[in-house]
Biopython code that builds the backbone (N, CA, C, O; Angstrom):
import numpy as np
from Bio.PDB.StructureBuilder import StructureBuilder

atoms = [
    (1, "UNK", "N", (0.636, 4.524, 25.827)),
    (1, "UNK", "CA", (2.020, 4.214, 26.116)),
    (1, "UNK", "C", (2.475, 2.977, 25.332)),
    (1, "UNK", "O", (3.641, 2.876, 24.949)),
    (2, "UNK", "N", (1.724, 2.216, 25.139)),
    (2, "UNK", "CA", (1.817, 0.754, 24.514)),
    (2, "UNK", "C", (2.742, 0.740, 22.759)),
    (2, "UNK", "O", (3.684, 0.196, 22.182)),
    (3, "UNK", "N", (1.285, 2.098, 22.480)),
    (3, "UNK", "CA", (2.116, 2.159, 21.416)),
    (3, "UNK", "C", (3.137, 2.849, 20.939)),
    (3, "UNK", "O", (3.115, 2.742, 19.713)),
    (4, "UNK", "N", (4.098, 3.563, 21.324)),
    (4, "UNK", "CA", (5.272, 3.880, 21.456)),
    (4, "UNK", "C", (6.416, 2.931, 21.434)),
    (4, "UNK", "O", (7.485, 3.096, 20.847)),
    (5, "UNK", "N", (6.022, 1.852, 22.200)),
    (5, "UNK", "CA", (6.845, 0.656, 21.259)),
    (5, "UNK", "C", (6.775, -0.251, 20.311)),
    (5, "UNK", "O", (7.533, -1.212, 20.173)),
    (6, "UNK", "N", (5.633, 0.115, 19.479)),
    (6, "UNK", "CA", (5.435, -0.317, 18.241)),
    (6, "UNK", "C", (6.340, -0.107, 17.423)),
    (6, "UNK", "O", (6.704, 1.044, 17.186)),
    (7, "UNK", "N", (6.856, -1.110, 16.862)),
    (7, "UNK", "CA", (7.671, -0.448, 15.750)),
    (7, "UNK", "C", (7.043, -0.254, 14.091)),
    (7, "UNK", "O", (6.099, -0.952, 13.720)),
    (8, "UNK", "N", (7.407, 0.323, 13.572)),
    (8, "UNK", "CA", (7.186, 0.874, 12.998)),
    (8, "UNK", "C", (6.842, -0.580, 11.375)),
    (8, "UNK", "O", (7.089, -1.759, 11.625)),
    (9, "UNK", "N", (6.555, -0.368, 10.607)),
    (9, "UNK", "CA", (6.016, -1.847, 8.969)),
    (9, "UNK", "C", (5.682, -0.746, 8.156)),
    (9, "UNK", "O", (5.392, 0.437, 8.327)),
    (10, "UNK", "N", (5.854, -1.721, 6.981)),
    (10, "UNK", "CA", (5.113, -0.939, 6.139)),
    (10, "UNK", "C", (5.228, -2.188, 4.941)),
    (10, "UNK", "O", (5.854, -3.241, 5.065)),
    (11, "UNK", "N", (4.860, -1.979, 4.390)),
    (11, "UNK", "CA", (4.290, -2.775, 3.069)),
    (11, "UNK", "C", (3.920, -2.056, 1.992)),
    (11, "UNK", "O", (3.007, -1.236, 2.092)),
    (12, "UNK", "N", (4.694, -2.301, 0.613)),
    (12, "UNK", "CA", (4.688, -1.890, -0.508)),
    (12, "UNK", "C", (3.703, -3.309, -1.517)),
    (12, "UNK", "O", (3.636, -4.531, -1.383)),
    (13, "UNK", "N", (3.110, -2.355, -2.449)),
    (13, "UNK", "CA", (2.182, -3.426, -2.993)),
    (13, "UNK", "C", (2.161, -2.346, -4.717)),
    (13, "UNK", "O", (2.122, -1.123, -4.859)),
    (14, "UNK", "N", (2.193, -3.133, -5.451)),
    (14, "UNK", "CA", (2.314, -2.740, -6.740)),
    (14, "UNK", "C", (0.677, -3.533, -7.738)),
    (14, "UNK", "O", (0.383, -4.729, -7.731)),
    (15, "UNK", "N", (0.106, -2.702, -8.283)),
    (15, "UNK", "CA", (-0.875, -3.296, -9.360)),
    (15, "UNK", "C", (-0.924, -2.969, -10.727)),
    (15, "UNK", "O", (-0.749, -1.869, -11.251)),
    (16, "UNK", "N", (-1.141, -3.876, -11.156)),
    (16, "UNK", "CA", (-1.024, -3.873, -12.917)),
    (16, "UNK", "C", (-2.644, -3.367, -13.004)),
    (16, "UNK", "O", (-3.405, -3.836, -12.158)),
    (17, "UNK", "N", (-3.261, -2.287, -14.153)),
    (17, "UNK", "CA", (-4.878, -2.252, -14.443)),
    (17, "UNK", "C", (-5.009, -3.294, -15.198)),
    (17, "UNK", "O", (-6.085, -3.227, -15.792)),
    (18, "UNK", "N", (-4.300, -4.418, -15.509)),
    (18, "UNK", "CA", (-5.019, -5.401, -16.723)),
    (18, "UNK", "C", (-5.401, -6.390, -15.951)),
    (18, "UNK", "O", (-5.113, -6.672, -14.788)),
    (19, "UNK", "N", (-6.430, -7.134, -17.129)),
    (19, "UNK", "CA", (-7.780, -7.870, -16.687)),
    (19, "UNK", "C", (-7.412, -9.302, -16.062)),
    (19, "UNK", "O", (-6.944, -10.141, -16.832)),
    (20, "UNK", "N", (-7.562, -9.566, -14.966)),
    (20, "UNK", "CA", (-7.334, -10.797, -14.262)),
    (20, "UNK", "C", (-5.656, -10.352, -13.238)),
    (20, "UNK", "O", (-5.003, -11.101, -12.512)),
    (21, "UNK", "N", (-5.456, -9.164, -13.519)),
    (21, "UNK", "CA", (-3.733, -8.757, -12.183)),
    (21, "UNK", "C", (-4.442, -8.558, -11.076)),
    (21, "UNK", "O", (-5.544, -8.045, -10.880)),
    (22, "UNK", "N", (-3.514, -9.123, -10.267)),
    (22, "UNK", "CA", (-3.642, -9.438, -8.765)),
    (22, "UNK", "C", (-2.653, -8.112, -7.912)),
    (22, "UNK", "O", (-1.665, -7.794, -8.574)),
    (23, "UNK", "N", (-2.768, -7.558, -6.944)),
    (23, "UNK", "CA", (-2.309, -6.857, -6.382)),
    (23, "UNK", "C", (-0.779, -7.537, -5.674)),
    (23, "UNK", "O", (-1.023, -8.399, -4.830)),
    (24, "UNK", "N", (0.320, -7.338, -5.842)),
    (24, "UNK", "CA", (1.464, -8.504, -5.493)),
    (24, "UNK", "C", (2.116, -7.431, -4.456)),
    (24, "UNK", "O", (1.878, -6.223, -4.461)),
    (25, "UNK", "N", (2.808, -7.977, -3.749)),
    (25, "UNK", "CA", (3.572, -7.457, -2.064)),
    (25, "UNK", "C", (4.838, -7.363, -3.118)),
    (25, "UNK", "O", (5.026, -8.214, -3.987)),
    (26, "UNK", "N", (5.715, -6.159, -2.914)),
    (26, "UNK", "CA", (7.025, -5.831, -3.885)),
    (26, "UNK", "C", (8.085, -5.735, -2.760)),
    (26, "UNK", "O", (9.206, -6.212, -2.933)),
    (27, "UNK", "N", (7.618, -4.914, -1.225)),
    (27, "UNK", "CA", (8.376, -4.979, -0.226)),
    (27, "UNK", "C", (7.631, -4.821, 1.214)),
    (27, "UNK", "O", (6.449, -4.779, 1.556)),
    (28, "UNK", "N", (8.534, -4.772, 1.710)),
    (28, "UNK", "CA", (7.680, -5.355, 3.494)),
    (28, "UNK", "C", (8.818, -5.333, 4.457)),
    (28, "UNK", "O", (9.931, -5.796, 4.207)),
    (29, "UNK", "N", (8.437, -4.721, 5.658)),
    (29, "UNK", "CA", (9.777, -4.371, 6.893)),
    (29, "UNK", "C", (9.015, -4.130, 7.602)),
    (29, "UNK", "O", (7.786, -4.198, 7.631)),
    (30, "UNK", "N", (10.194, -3.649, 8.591)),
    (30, "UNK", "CA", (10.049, -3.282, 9.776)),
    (30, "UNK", "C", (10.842, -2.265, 10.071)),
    (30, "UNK", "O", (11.501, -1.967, 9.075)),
    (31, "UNK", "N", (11.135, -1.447, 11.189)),
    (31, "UNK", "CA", (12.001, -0.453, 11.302)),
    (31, "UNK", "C", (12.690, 0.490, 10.565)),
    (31, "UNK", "O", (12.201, 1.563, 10.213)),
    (32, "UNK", "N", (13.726, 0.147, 10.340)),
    (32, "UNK", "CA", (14.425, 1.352, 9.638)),
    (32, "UNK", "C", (14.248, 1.011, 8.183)),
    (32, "UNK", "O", (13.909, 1.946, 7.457)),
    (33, "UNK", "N", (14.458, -0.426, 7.520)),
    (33, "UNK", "CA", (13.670, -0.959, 6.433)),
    (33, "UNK", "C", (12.113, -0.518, 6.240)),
    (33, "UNK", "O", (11.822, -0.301, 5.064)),
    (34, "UNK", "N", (11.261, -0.379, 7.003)),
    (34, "UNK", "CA", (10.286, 0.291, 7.359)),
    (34, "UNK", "C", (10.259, 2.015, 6.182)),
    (34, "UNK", "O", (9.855, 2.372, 5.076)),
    (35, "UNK", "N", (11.022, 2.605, 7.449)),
    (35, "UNK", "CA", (11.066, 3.963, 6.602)),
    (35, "UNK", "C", (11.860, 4.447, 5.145)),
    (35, "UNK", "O", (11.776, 5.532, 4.568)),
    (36, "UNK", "N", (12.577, 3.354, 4.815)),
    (36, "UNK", "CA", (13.304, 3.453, 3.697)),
    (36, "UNK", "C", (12.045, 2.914, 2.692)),
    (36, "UNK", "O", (11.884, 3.371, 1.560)),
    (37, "UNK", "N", (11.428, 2.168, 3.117)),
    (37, "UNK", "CA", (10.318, 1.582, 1.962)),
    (37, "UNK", "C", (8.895, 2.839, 2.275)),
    (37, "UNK", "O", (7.934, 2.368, 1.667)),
    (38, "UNK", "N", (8.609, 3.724, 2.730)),
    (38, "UNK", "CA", (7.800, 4.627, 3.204)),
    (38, "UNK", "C", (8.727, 5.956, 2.468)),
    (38, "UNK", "O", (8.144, 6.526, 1.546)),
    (39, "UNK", "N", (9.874, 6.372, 2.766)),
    (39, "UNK", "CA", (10.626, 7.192, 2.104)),
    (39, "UNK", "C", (11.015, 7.143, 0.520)),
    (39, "UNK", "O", (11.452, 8.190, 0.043)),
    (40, "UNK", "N", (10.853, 5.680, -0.575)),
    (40, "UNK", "CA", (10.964, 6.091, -1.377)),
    (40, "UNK", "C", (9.645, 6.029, -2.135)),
    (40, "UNK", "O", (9.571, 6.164, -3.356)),
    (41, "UNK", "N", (8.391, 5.771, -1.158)),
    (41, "UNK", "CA", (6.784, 5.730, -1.811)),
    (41, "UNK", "C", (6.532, 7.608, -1.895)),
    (41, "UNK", "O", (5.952, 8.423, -2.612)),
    (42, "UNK", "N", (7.346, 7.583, -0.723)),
    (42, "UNK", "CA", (6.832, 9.583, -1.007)),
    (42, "UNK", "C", (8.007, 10.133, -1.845)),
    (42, "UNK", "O", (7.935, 11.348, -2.031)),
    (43, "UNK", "N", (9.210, 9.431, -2.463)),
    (43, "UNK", "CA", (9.513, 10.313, -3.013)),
    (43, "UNK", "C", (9.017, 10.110, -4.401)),
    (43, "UNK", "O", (8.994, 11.081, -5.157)),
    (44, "UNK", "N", (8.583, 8.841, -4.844)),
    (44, "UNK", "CA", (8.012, 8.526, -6.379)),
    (44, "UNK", "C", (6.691, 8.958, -6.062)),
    (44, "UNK", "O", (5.856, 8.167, -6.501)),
    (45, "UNK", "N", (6.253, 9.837, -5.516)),
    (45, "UNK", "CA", (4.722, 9.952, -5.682)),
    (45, "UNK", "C", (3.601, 9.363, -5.207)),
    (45, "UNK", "O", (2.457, 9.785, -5.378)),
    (46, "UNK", "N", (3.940, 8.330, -4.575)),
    (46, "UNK", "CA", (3.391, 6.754, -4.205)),
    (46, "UNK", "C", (2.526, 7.286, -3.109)),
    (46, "UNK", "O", (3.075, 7.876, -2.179)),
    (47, "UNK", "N", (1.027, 7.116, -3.126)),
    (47, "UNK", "CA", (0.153, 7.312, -2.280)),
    (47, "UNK", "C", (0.624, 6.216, -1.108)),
    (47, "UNK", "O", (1.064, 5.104, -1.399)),
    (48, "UNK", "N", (0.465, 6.697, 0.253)),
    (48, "UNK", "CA", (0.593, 5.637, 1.712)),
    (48, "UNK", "C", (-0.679, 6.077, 2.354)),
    (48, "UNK", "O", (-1.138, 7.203, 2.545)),
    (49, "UNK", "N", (-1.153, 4.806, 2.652)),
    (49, "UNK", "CA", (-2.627, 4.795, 3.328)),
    (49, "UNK", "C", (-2.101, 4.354, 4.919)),
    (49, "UNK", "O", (-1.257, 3.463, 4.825)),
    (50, "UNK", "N", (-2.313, 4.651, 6.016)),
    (50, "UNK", "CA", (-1.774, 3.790, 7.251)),
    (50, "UNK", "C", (-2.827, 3.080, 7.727)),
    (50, "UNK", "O", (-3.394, 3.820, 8.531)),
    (51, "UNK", "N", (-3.466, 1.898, 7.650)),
    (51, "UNK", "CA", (-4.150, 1.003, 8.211)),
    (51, "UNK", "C", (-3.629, 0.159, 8.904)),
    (51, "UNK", "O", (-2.841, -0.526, 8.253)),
    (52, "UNK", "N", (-3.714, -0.139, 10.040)),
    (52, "UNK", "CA", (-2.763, -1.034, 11.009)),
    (52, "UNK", "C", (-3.163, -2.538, 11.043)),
    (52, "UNK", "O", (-2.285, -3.393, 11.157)),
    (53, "UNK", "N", (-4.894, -2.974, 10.914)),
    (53, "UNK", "CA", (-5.115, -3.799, 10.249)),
    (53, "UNK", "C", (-5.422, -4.818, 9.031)),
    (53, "UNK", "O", (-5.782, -5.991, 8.923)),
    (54, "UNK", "N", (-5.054, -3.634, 8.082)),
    (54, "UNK", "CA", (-4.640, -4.430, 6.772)),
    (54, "UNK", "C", (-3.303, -4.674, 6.718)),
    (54, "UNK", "O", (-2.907, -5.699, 6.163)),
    (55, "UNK", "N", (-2.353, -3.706, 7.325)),
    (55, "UNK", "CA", (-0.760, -3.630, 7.303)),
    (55, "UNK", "C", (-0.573, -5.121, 8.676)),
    (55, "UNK", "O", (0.538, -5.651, 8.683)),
    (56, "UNK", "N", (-1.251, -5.476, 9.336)),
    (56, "UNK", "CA", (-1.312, -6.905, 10.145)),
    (56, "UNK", "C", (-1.474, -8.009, 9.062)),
    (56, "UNK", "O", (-0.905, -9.018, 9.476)),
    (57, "UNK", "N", (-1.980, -8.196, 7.941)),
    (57, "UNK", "CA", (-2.262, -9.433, 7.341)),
    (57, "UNK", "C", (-1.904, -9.193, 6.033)),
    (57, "UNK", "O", (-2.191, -10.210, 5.402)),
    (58, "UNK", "N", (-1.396, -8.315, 5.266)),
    (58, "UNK", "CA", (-0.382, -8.074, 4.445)),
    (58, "UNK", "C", (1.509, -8.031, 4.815)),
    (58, "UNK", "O", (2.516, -8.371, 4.194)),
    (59, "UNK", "N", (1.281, -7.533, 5.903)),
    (59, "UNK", "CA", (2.704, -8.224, 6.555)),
    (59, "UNK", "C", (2.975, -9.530, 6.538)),
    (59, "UNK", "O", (4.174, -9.743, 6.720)),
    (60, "UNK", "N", (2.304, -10.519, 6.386)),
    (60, "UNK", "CA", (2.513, -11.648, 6.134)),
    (60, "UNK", "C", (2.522, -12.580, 5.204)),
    (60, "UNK", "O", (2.808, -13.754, 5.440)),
    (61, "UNK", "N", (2.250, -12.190, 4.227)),
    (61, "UNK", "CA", (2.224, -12.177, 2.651)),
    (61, "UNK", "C", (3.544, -11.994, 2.322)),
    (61, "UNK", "O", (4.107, -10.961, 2.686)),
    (62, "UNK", "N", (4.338, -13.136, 1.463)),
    (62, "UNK", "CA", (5.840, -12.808, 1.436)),
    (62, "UNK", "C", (5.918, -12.395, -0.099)),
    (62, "UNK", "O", (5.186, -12.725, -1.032)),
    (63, "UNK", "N", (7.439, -11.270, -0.055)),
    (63, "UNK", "CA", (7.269, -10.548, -1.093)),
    (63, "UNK", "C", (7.217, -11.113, -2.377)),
    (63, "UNK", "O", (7.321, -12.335, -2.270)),
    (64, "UNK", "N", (7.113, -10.792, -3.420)),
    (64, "UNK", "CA", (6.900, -11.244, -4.752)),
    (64, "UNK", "C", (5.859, -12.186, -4.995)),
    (64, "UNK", "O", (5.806, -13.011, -5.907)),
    (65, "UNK", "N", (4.886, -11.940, -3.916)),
    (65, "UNK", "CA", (3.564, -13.140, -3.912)),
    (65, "UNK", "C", (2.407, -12.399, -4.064)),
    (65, "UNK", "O", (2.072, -11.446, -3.360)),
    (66, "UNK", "N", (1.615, -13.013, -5.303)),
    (66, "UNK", "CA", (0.482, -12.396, -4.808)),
    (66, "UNK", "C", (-0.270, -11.964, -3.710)),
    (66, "UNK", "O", (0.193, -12.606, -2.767)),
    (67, "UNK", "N", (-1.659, -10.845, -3.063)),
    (67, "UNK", "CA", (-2.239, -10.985, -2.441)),
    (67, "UNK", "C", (-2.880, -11.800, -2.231)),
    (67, "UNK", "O", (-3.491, -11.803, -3.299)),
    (68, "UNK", "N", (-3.321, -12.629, -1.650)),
    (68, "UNK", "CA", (-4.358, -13.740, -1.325)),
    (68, "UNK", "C", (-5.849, -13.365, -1.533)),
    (68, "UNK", "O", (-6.268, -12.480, -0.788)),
    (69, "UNK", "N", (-6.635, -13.848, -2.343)),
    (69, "UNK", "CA", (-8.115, -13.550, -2.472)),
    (69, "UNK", "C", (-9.346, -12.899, -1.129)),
    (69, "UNK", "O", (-10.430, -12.317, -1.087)),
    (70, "UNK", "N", (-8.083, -13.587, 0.026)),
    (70, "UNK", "CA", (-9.062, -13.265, 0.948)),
    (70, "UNK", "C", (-9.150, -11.590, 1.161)),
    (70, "UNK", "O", (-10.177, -10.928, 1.309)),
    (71, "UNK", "N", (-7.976, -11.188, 1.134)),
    (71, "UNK", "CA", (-7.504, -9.854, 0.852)),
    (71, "UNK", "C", (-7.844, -8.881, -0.497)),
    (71, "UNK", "O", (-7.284, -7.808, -0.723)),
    (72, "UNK", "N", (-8.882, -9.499, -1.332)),
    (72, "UNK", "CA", (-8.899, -8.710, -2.467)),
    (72, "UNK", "C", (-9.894, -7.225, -2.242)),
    (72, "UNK", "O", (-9.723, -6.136, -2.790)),
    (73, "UNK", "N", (-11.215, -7.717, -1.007)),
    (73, "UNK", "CA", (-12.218, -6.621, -1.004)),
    (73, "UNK", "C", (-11.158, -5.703, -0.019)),
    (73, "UNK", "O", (-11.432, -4.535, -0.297)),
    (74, "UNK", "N", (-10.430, -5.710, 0.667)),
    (74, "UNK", "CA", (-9.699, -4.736, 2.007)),
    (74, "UNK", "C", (-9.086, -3.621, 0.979)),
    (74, "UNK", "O", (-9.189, -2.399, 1.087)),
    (75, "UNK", "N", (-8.443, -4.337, -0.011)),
    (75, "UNK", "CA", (-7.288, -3.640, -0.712)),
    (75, "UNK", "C", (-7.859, -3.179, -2.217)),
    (75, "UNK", "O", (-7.290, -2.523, -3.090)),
    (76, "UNK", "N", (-8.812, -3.598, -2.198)),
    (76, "UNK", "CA", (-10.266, -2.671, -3.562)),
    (76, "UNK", "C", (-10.562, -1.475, -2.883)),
    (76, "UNK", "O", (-10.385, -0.367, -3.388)),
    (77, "UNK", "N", (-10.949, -1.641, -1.905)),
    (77, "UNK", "CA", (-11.780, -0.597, -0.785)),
    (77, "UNK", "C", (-10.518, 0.523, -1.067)),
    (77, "UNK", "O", (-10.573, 1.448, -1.876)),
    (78, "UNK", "N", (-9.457, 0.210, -0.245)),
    (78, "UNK", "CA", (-8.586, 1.234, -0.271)),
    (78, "UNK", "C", (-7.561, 1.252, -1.706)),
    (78, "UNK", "O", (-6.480, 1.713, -1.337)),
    (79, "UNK", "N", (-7.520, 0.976, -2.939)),
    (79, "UNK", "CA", (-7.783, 1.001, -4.347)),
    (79, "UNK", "C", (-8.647, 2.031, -4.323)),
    (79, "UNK", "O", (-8.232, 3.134, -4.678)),
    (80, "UNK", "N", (-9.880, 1.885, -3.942)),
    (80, "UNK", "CA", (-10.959, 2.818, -4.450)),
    (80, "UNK", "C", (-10.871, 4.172, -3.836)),
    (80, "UNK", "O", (-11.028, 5.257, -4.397)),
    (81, "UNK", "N", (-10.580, 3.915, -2.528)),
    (81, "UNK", "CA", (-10.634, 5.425, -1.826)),
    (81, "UNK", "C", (-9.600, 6.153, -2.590)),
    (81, "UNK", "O", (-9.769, 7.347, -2.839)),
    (82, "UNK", "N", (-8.239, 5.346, -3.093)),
    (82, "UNK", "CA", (-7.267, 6.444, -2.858)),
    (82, "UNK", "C", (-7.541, 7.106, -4.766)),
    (82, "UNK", "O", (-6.945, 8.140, -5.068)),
    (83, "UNK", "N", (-8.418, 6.420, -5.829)),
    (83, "UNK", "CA", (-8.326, 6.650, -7.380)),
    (83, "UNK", "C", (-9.389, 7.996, -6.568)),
    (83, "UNK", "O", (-9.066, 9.169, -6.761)),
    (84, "UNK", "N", (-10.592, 7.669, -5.711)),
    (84, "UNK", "CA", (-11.725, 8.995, -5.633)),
    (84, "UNK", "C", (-10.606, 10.030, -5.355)),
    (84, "UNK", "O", (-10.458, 10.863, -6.249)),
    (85, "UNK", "N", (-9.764, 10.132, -4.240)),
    (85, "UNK", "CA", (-9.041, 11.247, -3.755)),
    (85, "UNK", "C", (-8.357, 11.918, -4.690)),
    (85, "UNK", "O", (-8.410, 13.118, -4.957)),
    (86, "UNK", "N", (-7.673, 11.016, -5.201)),
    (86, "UNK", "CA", (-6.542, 11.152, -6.162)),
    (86, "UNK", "C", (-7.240, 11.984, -7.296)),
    (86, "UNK", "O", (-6.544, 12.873, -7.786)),
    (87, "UNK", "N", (-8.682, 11.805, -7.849)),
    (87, "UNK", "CA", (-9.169, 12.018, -9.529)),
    (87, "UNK", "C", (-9.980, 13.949, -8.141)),
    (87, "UNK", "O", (-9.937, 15.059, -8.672)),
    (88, "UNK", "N", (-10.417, 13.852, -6.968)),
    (88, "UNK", "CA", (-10.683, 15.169, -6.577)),
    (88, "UNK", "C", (-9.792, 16.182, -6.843)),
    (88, "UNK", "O", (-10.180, 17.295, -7.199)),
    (89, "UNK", "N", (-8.574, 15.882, -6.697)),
    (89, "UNK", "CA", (-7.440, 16.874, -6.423)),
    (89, "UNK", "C", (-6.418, 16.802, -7.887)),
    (89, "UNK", "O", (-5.321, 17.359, -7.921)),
    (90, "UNK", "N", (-6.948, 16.085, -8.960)),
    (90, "UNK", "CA", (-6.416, 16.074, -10.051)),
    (90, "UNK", "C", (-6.551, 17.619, -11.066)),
    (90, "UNK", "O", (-7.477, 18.426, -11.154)),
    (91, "UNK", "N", (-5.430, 17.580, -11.618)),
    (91, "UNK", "CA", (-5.710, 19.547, -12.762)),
    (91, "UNK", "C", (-5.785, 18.665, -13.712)),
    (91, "UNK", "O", (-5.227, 17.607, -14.005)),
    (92, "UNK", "N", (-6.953, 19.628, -14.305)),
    (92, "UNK", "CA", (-7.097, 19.712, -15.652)),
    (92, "UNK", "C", (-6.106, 20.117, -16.888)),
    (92, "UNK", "O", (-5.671, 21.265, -16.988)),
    (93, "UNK", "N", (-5.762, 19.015, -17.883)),
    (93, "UNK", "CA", (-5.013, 19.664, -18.569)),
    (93, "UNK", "C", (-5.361, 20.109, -19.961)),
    (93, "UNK", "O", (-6.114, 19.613, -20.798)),
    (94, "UNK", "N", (-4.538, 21.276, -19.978)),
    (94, "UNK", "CA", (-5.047, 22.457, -21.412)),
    (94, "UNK", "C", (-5.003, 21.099, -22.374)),
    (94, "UNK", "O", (-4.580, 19.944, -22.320)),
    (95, "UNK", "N", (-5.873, 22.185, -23.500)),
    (95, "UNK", "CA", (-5.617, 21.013, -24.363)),
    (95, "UNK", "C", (-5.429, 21.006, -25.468)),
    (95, "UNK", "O", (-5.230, 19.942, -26.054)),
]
sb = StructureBuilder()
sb.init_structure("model")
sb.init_model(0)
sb.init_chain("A")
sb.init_seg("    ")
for serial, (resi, resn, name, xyz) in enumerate(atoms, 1):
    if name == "N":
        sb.init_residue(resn, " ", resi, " ")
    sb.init_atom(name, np.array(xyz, "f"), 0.0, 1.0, " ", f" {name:<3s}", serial, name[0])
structure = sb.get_structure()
């Protein structure tokens, strides 16, 4: 029941692959800001992972700031899960 009045976060995070980029917070809400930042990750393609405790200490990270180091293995981990998923379900292209 508790959580039913949760409202709803989300957190957008953008990464560069070059050598020494930091994972940076681009946007961050709550509510209806919430689903507008969740609504345009699914419409660009944008993988959403729902972790409630990484989305607790990335919520607090203000936007246009880097992640904080302490945060680098949480957000590798799920980096990593989502390139394995992503490269399973990838087509091959002709060539």
């Amino acid at each position: 029941m508790a959580d039913s009045f949760r409202q709803l976060r989300a957190v957008a995070l953008h990464y560069e692959e070059t050598p020494g980029a930091t994972p940076r917070v681009t946007a961050s809400g709550q509510g209806d800001f919430a689903r507008k930042i969740i609504a345009a990750a699914r419409q660009a393609g944008v993988d959403i992972v729902e972790d409630p405790d990484l989305m607790e200490v990335l919520g607090r990270v203000p936007v246009g700031e880097d992640i904080p180091p302490e945060l680098f293995q949480a957000v590798a981990e799920v980096l990593a899960f989502l390139y394995r998923i992503n490269g399973q379900y990838a087509t091959a292209e002709p060539d």
